[in-house]
N, CA, C and O atoms as a DFTB+ gen file, in Angstrom:
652 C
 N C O
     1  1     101.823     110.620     113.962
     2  2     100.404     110.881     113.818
     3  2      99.875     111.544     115.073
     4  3     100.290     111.094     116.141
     5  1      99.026     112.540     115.091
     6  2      98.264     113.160     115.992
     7  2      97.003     113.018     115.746
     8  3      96.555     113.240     114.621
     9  1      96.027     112.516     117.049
    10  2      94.838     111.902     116.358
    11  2      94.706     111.571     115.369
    12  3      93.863     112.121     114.661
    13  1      95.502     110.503     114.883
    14  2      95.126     109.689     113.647
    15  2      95.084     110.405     112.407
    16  3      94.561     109.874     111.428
    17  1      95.688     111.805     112.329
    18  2      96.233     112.420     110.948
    19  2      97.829     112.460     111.184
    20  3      98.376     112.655     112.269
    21  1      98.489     112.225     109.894
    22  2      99.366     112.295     109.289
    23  2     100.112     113.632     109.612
    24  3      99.481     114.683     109.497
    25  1     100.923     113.643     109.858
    26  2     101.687     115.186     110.423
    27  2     102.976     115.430     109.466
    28  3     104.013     114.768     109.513
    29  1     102.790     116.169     108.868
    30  2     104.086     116.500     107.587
    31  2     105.232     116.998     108.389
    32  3     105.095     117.402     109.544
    33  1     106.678     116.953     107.580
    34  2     107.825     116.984     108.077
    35  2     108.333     117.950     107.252
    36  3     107.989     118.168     106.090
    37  1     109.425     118.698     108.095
    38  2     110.972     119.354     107.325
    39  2     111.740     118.412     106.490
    40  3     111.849     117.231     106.821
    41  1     112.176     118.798     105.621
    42  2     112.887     117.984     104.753
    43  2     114.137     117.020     105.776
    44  3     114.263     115.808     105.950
    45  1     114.812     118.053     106.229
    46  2     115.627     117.628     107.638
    47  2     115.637     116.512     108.225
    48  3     116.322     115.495     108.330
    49  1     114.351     117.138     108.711
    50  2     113.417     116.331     109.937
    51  2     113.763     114.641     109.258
    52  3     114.559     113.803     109.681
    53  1     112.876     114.578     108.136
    54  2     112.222     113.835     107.629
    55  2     113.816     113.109     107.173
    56  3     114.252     112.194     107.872
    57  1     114.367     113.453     106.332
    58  2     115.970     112.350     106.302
    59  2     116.740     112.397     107.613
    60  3     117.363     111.351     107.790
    61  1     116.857     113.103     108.382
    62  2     117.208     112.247     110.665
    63  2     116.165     111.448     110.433
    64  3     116.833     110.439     110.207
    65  1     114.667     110.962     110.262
    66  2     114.409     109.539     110.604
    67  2     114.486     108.693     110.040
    68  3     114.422     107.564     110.526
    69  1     114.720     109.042     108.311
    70  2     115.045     107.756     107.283
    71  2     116.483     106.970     107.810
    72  3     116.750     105.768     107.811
    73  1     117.345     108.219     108.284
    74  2     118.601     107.728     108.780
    75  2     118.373     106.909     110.268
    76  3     118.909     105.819     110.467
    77  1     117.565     107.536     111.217
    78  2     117.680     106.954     112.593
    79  2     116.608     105.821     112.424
    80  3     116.625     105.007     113.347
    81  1     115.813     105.627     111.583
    82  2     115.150     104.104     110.999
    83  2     116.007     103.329     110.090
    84  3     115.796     102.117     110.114
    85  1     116.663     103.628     109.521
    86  2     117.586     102.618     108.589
    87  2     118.423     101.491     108.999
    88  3     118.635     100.358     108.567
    89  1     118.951     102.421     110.294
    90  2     120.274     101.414     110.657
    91  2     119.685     100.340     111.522
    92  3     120.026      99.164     111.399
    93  1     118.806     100.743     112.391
    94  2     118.346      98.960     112.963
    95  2     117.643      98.028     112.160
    96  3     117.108      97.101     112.769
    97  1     117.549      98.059     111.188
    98  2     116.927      97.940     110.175
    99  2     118.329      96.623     109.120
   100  3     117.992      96.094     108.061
   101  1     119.095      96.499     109.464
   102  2     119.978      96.821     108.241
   103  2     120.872      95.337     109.463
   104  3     120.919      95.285     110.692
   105  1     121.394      94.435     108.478
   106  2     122.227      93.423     109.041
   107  2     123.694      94.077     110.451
   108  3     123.891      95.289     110.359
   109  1     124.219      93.637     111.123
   110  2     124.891      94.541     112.004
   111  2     126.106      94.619     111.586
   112  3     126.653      95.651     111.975
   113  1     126.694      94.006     111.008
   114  2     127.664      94.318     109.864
   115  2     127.749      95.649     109.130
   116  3     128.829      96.228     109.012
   117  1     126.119      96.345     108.419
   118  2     126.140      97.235     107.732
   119  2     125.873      98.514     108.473
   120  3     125.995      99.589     107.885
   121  1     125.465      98.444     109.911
   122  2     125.070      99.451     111.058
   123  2     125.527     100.545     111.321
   124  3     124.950     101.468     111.897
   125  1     126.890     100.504     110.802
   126  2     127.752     101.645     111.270
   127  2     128.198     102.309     110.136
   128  3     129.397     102.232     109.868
   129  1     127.396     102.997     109.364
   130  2     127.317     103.870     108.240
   131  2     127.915     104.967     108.723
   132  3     128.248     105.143     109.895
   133  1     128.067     105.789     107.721
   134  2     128.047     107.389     108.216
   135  2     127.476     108.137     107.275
   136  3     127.200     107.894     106.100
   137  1     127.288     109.385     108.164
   138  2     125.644     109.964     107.214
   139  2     125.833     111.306     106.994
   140  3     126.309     111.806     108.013
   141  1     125.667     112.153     106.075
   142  2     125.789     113.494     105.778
   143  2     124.495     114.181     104.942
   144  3     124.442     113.744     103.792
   145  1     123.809     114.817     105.151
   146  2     122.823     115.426     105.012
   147  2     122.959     116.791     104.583
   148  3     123.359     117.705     105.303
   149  1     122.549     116.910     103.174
   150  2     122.515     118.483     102.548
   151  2     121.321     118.760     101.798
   152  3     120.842     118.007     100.950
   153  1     120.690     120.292     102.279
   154  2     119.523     120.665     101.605
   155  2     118.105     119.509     101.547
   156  3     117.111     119.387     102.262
   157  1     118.581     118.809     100.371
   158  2     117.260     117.995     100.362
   159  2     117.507     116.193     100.122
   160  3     116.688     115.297      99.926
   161  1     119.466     116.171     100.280
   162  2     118.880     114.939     100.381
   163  2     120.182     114.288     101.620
   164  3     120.859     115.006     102.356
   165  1     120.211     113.474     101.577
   166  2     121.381     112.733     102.786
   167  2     122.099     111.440     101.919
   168  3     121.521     110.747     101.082
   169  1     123.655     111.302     102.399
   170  2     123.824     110.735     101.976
   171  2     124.350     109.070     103.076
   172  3     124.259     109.101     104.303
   173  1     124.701     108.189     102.549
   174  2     125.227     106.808     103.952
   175  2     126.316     106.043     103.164
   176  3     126.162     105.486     102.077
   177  1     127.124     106.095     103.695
   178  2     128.488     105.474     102.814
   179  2     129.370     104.788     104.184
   180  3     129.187     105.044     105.375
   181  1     130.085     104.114     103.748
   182  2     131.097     102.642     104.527
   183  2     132.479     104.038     104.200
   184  3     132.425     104.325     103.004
   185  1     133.164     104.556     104.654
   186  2     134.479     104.709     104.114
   187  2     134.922     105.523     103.240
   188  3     135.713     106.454     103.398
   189  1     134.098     104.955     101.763
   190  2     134.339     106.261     100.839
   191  2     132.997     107.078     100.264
   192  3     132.195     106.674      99.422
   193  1     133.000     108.226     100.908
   194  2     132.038     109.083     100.295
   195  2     131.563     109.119      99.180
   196  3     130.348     109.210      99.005
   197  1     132.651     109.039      97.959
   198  2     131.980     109.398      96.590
   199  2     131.433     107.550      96.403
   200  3     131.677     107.096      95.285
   201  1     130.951     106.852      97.110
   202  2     129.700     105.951      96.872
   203  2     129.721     105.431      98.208
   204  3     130.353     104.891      99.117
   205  1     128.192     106.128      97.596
   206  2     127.333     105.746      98.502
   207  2     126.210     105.753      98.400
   208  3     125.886     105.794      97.214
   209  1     124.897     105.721      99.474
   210  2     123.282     105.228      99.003
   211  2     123.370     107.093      99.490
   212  3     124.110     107.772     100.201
   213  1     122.052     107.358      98.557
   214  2     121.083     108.695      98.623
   215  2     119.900     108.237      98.605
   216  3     119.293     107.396      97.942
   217  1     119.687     108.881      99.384
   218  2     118.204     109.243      99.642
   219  2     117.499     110.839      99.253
   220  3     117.540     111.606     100.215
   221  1     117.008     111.291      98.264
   222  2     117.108     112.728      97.608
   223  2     115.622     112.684      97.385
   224  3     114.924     111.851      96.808
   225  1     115.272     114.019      98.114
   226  2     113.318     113.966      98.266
   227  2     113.382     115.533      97.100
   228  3     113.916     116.641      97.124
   229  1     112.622     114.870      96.323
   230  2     112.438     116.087      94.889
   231  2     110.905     116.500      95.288
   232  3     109.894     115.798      95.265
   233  1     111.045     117.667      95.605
   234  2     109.542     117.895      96.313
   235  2     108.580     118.807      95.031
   236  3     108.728     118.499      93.849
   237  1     107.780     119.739      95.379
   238  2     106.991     120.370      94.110
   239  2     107.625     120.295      93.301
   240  3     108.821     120.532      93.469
   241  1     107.058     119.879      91.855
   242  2     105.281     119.483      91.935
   243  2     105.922     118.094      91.935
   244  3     105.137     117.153      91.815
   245  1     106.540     117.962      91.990
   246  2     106.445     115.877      91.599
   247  2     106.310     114.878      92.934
   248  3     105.735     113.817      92.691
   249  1     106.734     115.062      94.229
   250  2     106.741     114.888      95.517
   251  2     107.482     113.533      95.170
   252  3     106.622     112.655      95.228
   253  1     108.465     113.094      94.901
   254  2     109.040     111.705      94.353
   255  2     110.630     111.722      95.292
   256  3     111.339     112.728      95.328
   257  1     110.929     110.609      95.897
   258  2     111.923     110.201      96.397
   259  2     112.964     109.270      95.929
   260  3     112.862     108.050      96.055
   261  1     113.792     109.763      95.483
   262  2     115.158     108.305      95.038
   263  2     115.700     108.155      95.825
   264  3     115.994     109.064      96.602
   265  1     116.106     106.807      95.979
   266  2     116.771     105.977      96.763
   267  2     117.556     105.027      95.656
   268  3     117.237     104.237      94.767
   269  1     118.954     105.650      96.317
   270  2     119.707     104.818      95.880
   271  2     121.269     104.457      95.903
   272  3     121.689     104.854      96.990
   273  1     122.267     103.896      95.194
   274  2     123.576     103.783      95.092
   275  2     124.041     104.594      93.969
   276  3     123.822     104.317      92.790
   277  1     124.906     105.939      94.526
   278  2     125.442     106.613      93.562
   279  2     127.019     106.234      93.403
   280  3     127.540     105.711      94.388
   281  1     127.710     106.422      92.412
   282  2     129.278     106.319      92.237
   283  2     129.411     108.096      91.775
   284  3     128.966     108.431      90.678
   285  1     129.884     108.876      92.464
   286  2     130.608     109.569      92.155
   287  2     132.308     109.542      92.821
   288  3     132.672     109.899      93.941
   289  1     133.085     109.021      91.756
   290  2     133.850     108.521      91.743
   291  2     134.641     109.317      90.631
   292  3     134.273     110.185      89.839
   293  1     136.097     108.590      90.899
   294  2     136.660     108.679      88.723
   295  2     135.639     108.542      87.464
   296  3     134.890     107.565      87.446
   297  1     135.611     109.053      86.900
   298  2     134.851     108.206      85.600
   299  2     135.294     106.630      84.837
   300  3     134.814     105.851      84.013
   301  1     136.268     106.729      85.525
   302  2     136.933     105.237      85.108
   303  2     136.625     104.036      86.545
   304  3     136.785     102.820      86.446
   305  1     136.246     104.630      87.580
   306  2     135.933     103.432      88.463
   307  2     134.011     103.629      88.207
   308  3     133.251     102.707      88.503
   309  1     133.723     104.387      87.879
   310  2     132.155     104.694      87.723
   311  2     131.277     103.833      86.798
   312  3     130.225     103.207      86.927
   313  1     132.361     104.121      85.586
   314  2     131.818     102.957      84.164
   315  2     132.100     101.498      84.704
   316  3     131.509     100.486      84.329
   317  1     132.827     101.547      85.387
   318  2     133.188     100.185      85.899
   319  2     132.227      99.583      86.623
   320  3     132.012      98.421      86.280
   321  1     131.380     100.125      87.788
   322  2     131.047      99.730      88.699
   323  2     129.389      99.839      87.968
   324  3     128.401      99.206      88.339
   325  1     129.443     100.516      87.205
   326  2     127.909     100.765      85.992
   327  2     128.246      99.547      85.616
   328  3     127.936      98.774      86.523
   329  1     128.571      99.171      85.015
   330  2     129.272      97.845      83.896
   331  2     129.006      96.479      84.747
   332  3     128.241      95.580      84.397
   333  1     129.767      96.507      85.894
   334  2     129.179      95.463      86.883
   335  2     127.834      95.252      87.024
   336  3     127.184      94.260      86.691
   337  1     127.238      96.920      87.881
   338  2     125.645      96.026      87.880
   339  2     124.889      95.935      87.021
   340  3     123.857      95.288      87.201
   341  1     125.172      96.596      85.721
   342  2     124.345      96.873      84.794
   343  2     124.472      95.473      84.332
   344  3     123.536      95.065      83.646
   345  1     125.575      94.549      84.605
   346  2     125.532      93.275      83.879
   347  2     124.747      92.559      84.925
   348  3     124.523      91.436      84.473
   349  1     124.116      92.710      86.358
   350  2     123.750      92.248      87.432
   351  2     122.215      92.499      87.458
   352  3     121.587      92.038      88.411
   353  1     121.395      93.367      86.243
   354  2     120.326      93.809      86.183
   355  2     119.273      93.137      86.640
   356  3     118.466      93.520      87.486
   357  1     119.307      91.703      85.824
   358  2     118.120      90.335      86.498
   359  2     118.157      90.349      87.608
   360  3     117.222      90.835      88.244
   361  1     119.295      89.801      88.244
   362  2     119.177      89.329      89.659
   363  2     119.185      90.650      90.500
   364  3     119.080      90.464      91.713
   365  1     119.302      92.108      90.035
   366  2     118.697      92.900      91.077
   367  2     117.285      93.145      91.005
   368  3     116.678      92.878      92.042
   369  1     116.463      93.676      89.842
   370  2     115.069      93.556      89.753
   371  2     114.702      91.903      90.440
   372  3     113.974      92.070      91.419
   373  1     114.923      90.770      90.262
   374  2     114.741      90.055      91.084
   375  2     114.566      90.461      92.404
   376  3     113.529      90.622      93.047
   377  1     115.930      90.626      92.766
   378  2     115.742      91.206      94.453
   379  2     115.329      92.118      94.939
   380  3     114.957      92.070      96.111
   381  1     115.244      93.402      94.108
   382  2     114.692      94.651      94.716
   383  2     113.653      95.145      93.847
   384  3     113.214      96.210      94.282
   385  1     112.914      94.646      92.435
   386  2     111.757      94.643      92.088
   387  2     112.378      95.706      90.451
   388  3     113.428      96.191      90.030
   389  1     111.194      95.617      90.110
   390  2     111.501      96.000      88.799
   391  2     111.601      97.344      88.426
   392  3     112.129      97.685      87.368
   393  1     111.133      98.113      89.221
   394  2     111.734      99.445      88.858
   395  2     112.804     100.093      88.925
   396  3     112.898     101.251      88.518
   397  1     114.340      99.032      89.769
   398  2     115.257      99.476      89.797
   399  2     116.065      99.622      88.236
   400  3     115.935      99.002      87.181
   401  1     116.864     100.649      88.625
   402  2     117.797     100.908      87.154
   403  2     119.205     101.440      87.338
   404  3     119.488     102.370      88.093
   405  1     120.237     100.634      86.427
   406  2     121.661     100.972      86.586
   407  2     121.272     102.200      85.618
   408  3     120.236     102.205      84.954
   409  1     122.259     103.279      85.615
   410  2     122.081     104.097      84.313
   411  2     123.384     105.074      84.721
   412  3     123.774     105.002      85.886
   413  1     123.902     105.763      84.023
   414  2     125.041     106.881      83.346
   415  2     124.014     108.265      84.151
   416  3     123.060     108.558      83.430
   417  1     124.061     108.839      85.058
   418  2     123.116     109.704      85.424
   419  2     123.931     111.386      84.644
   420  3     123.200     112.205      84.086
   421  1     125.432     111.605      84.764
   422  2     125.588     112.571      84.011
   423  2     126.661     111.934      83.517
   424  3     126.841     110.717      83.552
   425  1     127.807     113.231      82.781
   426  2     128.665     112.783      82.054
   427  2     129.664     111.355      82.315
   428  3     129.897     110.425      81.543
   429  1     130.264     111.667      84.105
   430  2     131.155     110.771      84.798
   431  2     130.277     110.340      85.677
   432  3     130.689     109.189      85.819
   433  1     129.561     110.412      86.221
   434  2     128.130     110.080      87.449
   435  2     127.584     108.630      87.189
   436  3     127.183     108.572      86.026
   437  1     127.469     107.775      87.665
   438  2     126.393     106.397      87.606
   439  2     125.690     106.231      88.435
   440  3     126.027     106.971      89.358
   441  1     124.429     105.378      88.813
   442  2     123.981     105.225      89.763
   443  2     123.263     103.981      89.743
   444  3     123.229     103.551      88.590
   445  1     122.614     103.153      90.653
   446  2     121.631     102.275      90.594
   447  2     121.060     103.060      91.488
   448  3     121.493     103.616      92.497
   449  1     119.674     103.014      90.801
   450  2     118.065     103.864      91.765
   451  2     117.024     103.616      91.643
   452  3     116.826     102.622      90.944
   453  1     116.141     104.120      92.051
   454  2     114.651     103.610      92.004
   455  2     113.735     105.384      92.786
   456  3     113.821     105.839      93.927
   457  1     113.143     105.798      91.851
   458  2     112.115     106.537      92.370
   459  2     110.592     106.152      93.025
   460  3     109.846     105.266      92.606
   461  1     110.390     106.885      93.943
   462  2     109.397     106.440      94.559
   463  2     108.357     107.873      94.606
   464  3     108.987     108.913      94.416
   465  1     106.983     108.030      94.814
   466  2     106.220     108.473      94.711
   467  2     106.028     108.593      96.582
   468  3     106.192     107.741      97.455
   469  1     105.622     110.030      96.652
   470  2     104.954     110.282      98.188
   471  2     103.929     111.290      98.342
   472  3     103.943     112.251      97.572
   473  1     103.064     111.200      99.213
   474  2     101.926     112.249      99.291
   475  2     102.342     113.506     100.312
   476  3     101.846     114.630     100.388
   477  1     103.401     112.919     101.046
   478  2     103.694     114.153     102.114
   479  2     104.760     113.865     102.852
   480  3     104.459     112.829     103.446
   481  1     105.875     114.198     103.168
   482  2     106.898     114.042     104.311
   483  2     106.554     113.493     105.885
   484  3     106.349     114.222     106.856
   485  1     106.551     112.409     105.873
   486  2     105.634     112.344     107.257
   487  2     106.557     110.746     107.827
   488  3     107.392     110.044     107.256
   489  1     105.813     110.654     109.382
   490  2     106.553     109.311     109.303
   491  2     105.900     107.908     109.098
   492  3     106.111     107.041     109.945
   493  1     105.320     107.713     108.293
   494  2     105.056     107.060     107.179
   495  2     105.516     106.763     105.832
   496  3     105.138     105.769     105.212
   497  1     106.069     107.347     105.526
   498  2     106.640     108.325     104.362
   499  2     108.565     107.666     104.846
   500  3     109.479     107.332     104.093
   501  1     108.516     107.711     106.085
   502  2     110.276     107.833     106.436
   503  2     110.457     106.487     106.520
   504  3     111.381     105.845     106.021
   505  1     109.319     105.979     107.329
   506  2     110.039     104.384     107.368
   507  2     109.581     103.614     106.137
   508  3     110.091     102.499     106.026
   509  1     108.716     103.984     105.184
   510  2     108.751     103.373     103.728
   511  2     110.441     103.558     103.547
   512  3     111.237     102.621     103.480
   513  1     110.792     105.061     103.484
   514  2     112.029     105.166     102.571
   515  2     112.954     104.223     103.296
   516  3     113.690     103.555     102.571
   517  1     113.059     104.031     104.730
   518  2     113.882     103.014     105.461
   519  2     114.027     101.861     105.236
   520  3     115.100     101.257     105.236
   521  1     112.479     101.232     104.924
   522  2     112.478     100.084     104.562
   523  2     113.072      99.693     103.254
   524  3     113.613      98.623     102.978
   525  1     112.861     100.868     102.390
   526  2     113.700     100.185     101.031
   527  2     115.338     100.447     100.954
   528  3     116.196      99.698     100.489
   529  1     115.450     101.403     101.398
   530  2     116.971     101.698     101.431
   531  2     117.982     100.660     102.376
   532  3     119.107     100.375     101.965
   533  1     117.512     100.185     103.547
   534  2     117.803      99.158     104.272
   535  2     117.754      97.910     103.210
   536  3     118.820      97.312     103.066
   537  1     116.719      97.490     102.512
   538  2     116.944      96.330     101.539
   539  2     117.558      96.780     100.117
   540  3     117.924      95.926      99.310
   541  1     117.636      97.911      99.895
   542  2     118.892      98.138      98.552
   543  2     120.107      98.061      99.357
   544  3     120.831      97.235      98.801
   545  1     120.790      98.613     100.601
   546  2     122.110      98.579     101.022
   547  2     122.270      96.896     101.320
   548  3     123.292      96.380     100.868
   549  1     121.430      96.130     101.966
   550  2     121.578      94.757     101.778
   551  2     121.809      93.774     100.681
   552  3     122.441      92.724     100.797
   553  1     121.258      94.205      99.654
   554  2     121.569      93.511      98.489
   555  2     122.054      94.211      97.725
   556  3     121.734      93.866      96.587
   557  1     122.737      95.121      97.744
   558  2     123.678      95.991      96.982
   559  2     125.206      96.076      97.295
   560  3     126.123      95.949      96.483
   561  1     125.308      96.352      98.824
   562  2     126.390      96.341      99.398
   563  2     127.521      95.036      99.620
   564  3     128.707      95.229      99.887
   565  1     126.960      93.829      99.469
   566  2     128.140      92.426      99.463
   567  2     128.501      92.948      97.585
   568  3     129.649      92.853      97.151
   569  1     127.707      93.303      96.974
   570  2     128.037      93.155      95.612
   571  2     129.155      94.180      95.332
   572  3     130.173      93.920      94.691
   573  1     128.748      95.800      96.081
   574  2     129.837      96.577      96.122
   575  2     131.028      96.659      96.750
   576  3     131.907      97.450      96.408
   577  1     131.145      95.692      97.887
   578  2     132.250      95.235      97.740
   579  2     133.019      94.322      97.372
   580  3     134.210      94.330      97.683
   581  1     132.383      93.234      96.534
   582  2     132.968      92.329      95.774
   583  2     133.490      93.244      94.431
   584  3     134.594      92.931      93.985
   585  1     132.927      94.097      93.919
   586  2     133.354      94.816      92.519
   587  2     134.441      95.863      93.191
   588  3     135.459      96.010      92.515
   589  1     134.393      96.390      94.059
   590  2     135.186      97.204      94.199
   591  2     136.609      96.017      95.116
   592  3     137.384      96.304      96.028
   593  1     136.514      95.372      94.735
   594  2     137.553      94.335      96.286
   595  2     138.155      93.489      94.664
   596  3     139.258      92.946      94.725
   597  1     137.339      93.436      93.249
   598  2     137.909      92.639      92.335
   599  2     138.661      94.087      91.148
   600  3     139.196      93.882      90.058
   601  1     138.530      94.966      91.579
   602  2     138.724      96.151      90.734
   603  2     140.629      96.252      90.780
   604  3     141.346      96.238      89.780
   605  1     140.953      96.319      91.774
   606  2     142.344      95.878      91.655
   607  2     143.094      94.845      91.121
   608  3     144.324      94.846      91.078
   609  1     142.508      94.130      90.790
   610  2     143.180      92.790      89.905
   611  2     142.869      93.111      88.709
   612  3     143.741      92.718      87.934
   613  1     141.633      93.897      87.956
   614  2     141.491      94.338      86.823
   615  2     142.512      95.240      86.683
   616  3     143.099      94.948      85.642
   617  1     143.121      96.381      87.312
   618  2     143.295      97.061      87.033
   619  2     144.988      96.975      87.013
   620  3     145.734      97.878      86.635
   621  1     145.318      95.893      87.427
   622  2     147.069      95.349      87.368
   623  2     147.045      94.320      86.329
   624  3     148.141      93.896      85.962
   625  1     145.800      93.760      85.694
   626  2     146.420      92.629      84.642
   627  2     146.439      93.918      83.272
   628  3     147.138      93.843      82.261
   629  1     145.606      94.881      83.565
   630  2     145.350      96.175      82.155
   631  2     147.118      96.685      82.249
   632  3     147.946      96.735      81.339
   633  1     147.245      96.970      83.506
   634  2     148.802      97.752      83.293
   635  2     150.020      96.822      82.734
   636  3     150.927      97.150      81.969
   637  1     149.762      95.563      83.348
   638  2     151.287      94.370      82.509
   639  2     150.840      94.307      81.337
   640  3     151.773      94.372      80.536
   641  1     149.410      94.168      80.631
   642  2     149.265      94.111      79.442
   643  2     149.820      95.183      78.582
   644  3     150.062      95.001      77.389
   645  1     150.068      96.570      79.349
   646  2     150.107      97.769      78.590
   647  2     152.038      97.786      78.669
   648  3     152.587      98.366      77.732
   649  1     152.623      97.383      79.374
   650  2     153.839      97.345      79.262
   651  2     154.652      96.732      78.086
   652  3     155.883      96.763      78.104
């Protein structure tokens, strides 16, 4: 803010502070993300890239921000990990409120997300998105790695069965 107005941001700009607000933000366990940033949105992933949280600012006319956990993955670990939270739906609207949603975003694509509404890129605007993305990677992340840490035992009792 400069004298007490709101000062709009580069798209850029504006995901470097969702990212450089997130991580102190975030249990110290989950701190050491890594972050990649394209065009308009950034992404924060543990290890494996194809999942991870986005943060994707959809600007004119709608000015709306998602935040969230994408699987781009196999299509066979994707439905899987859809399948998990989608069976986890209560207790995430519980925890992260009711507008979150598991859903099939394209053909092989899943995601859990939540759109958010903004008036302008600003930092106001960055540490909202911090604040929620810091509490979706908290209550998202023990779960993603419990599904992805139980996915190997699914996937060796399917193969002796198939023998």
């Amino acid at each position: 803010m400069i004298n007490g107005a709101r000062v709009p941001m580069r798209v850029n700009e504006f995901l470097r502070l969702v990212v450089e607000t997130t991580r102190p933000q975030l249990p110290p366990r989950w701190r050491d993300f890594q972050a990649q940033s394209r065009f308009t949105f950034v992404q924060l992933y543990y290890g494996k890239r194809n999942l991870h949280y986005e943060v994707w600012v959809r600007g004119q006319p709608h000015h709306l921000l998602e935040i969230g956990l994408h699987f781009e993955a196999n299509r066979e670990t994707n439905a899987a990990l859809l399948d998990y939270f989608s069976a986890r739906l209560f207790e995430l609207k519980e925890a992260l409120g009711e507008q979150i949603e598991a859903e099939q975003w394209t053909a092989s694509w899943t995601r859990v997300h939540q759109v958010l509404p903004y008036a302008q890129l600003d930092e106001a605007a960055a540490q909202a998105a911090a604040e929620r993305l810091a509490k979706m990677i908290t209550v998202l992340q023990p779960m993603l790695e419990q599904a992805t840490a139980e996915k190997p035992a699914r996937t060796a009792r399917r193969t002796k069965t198939k023998e």
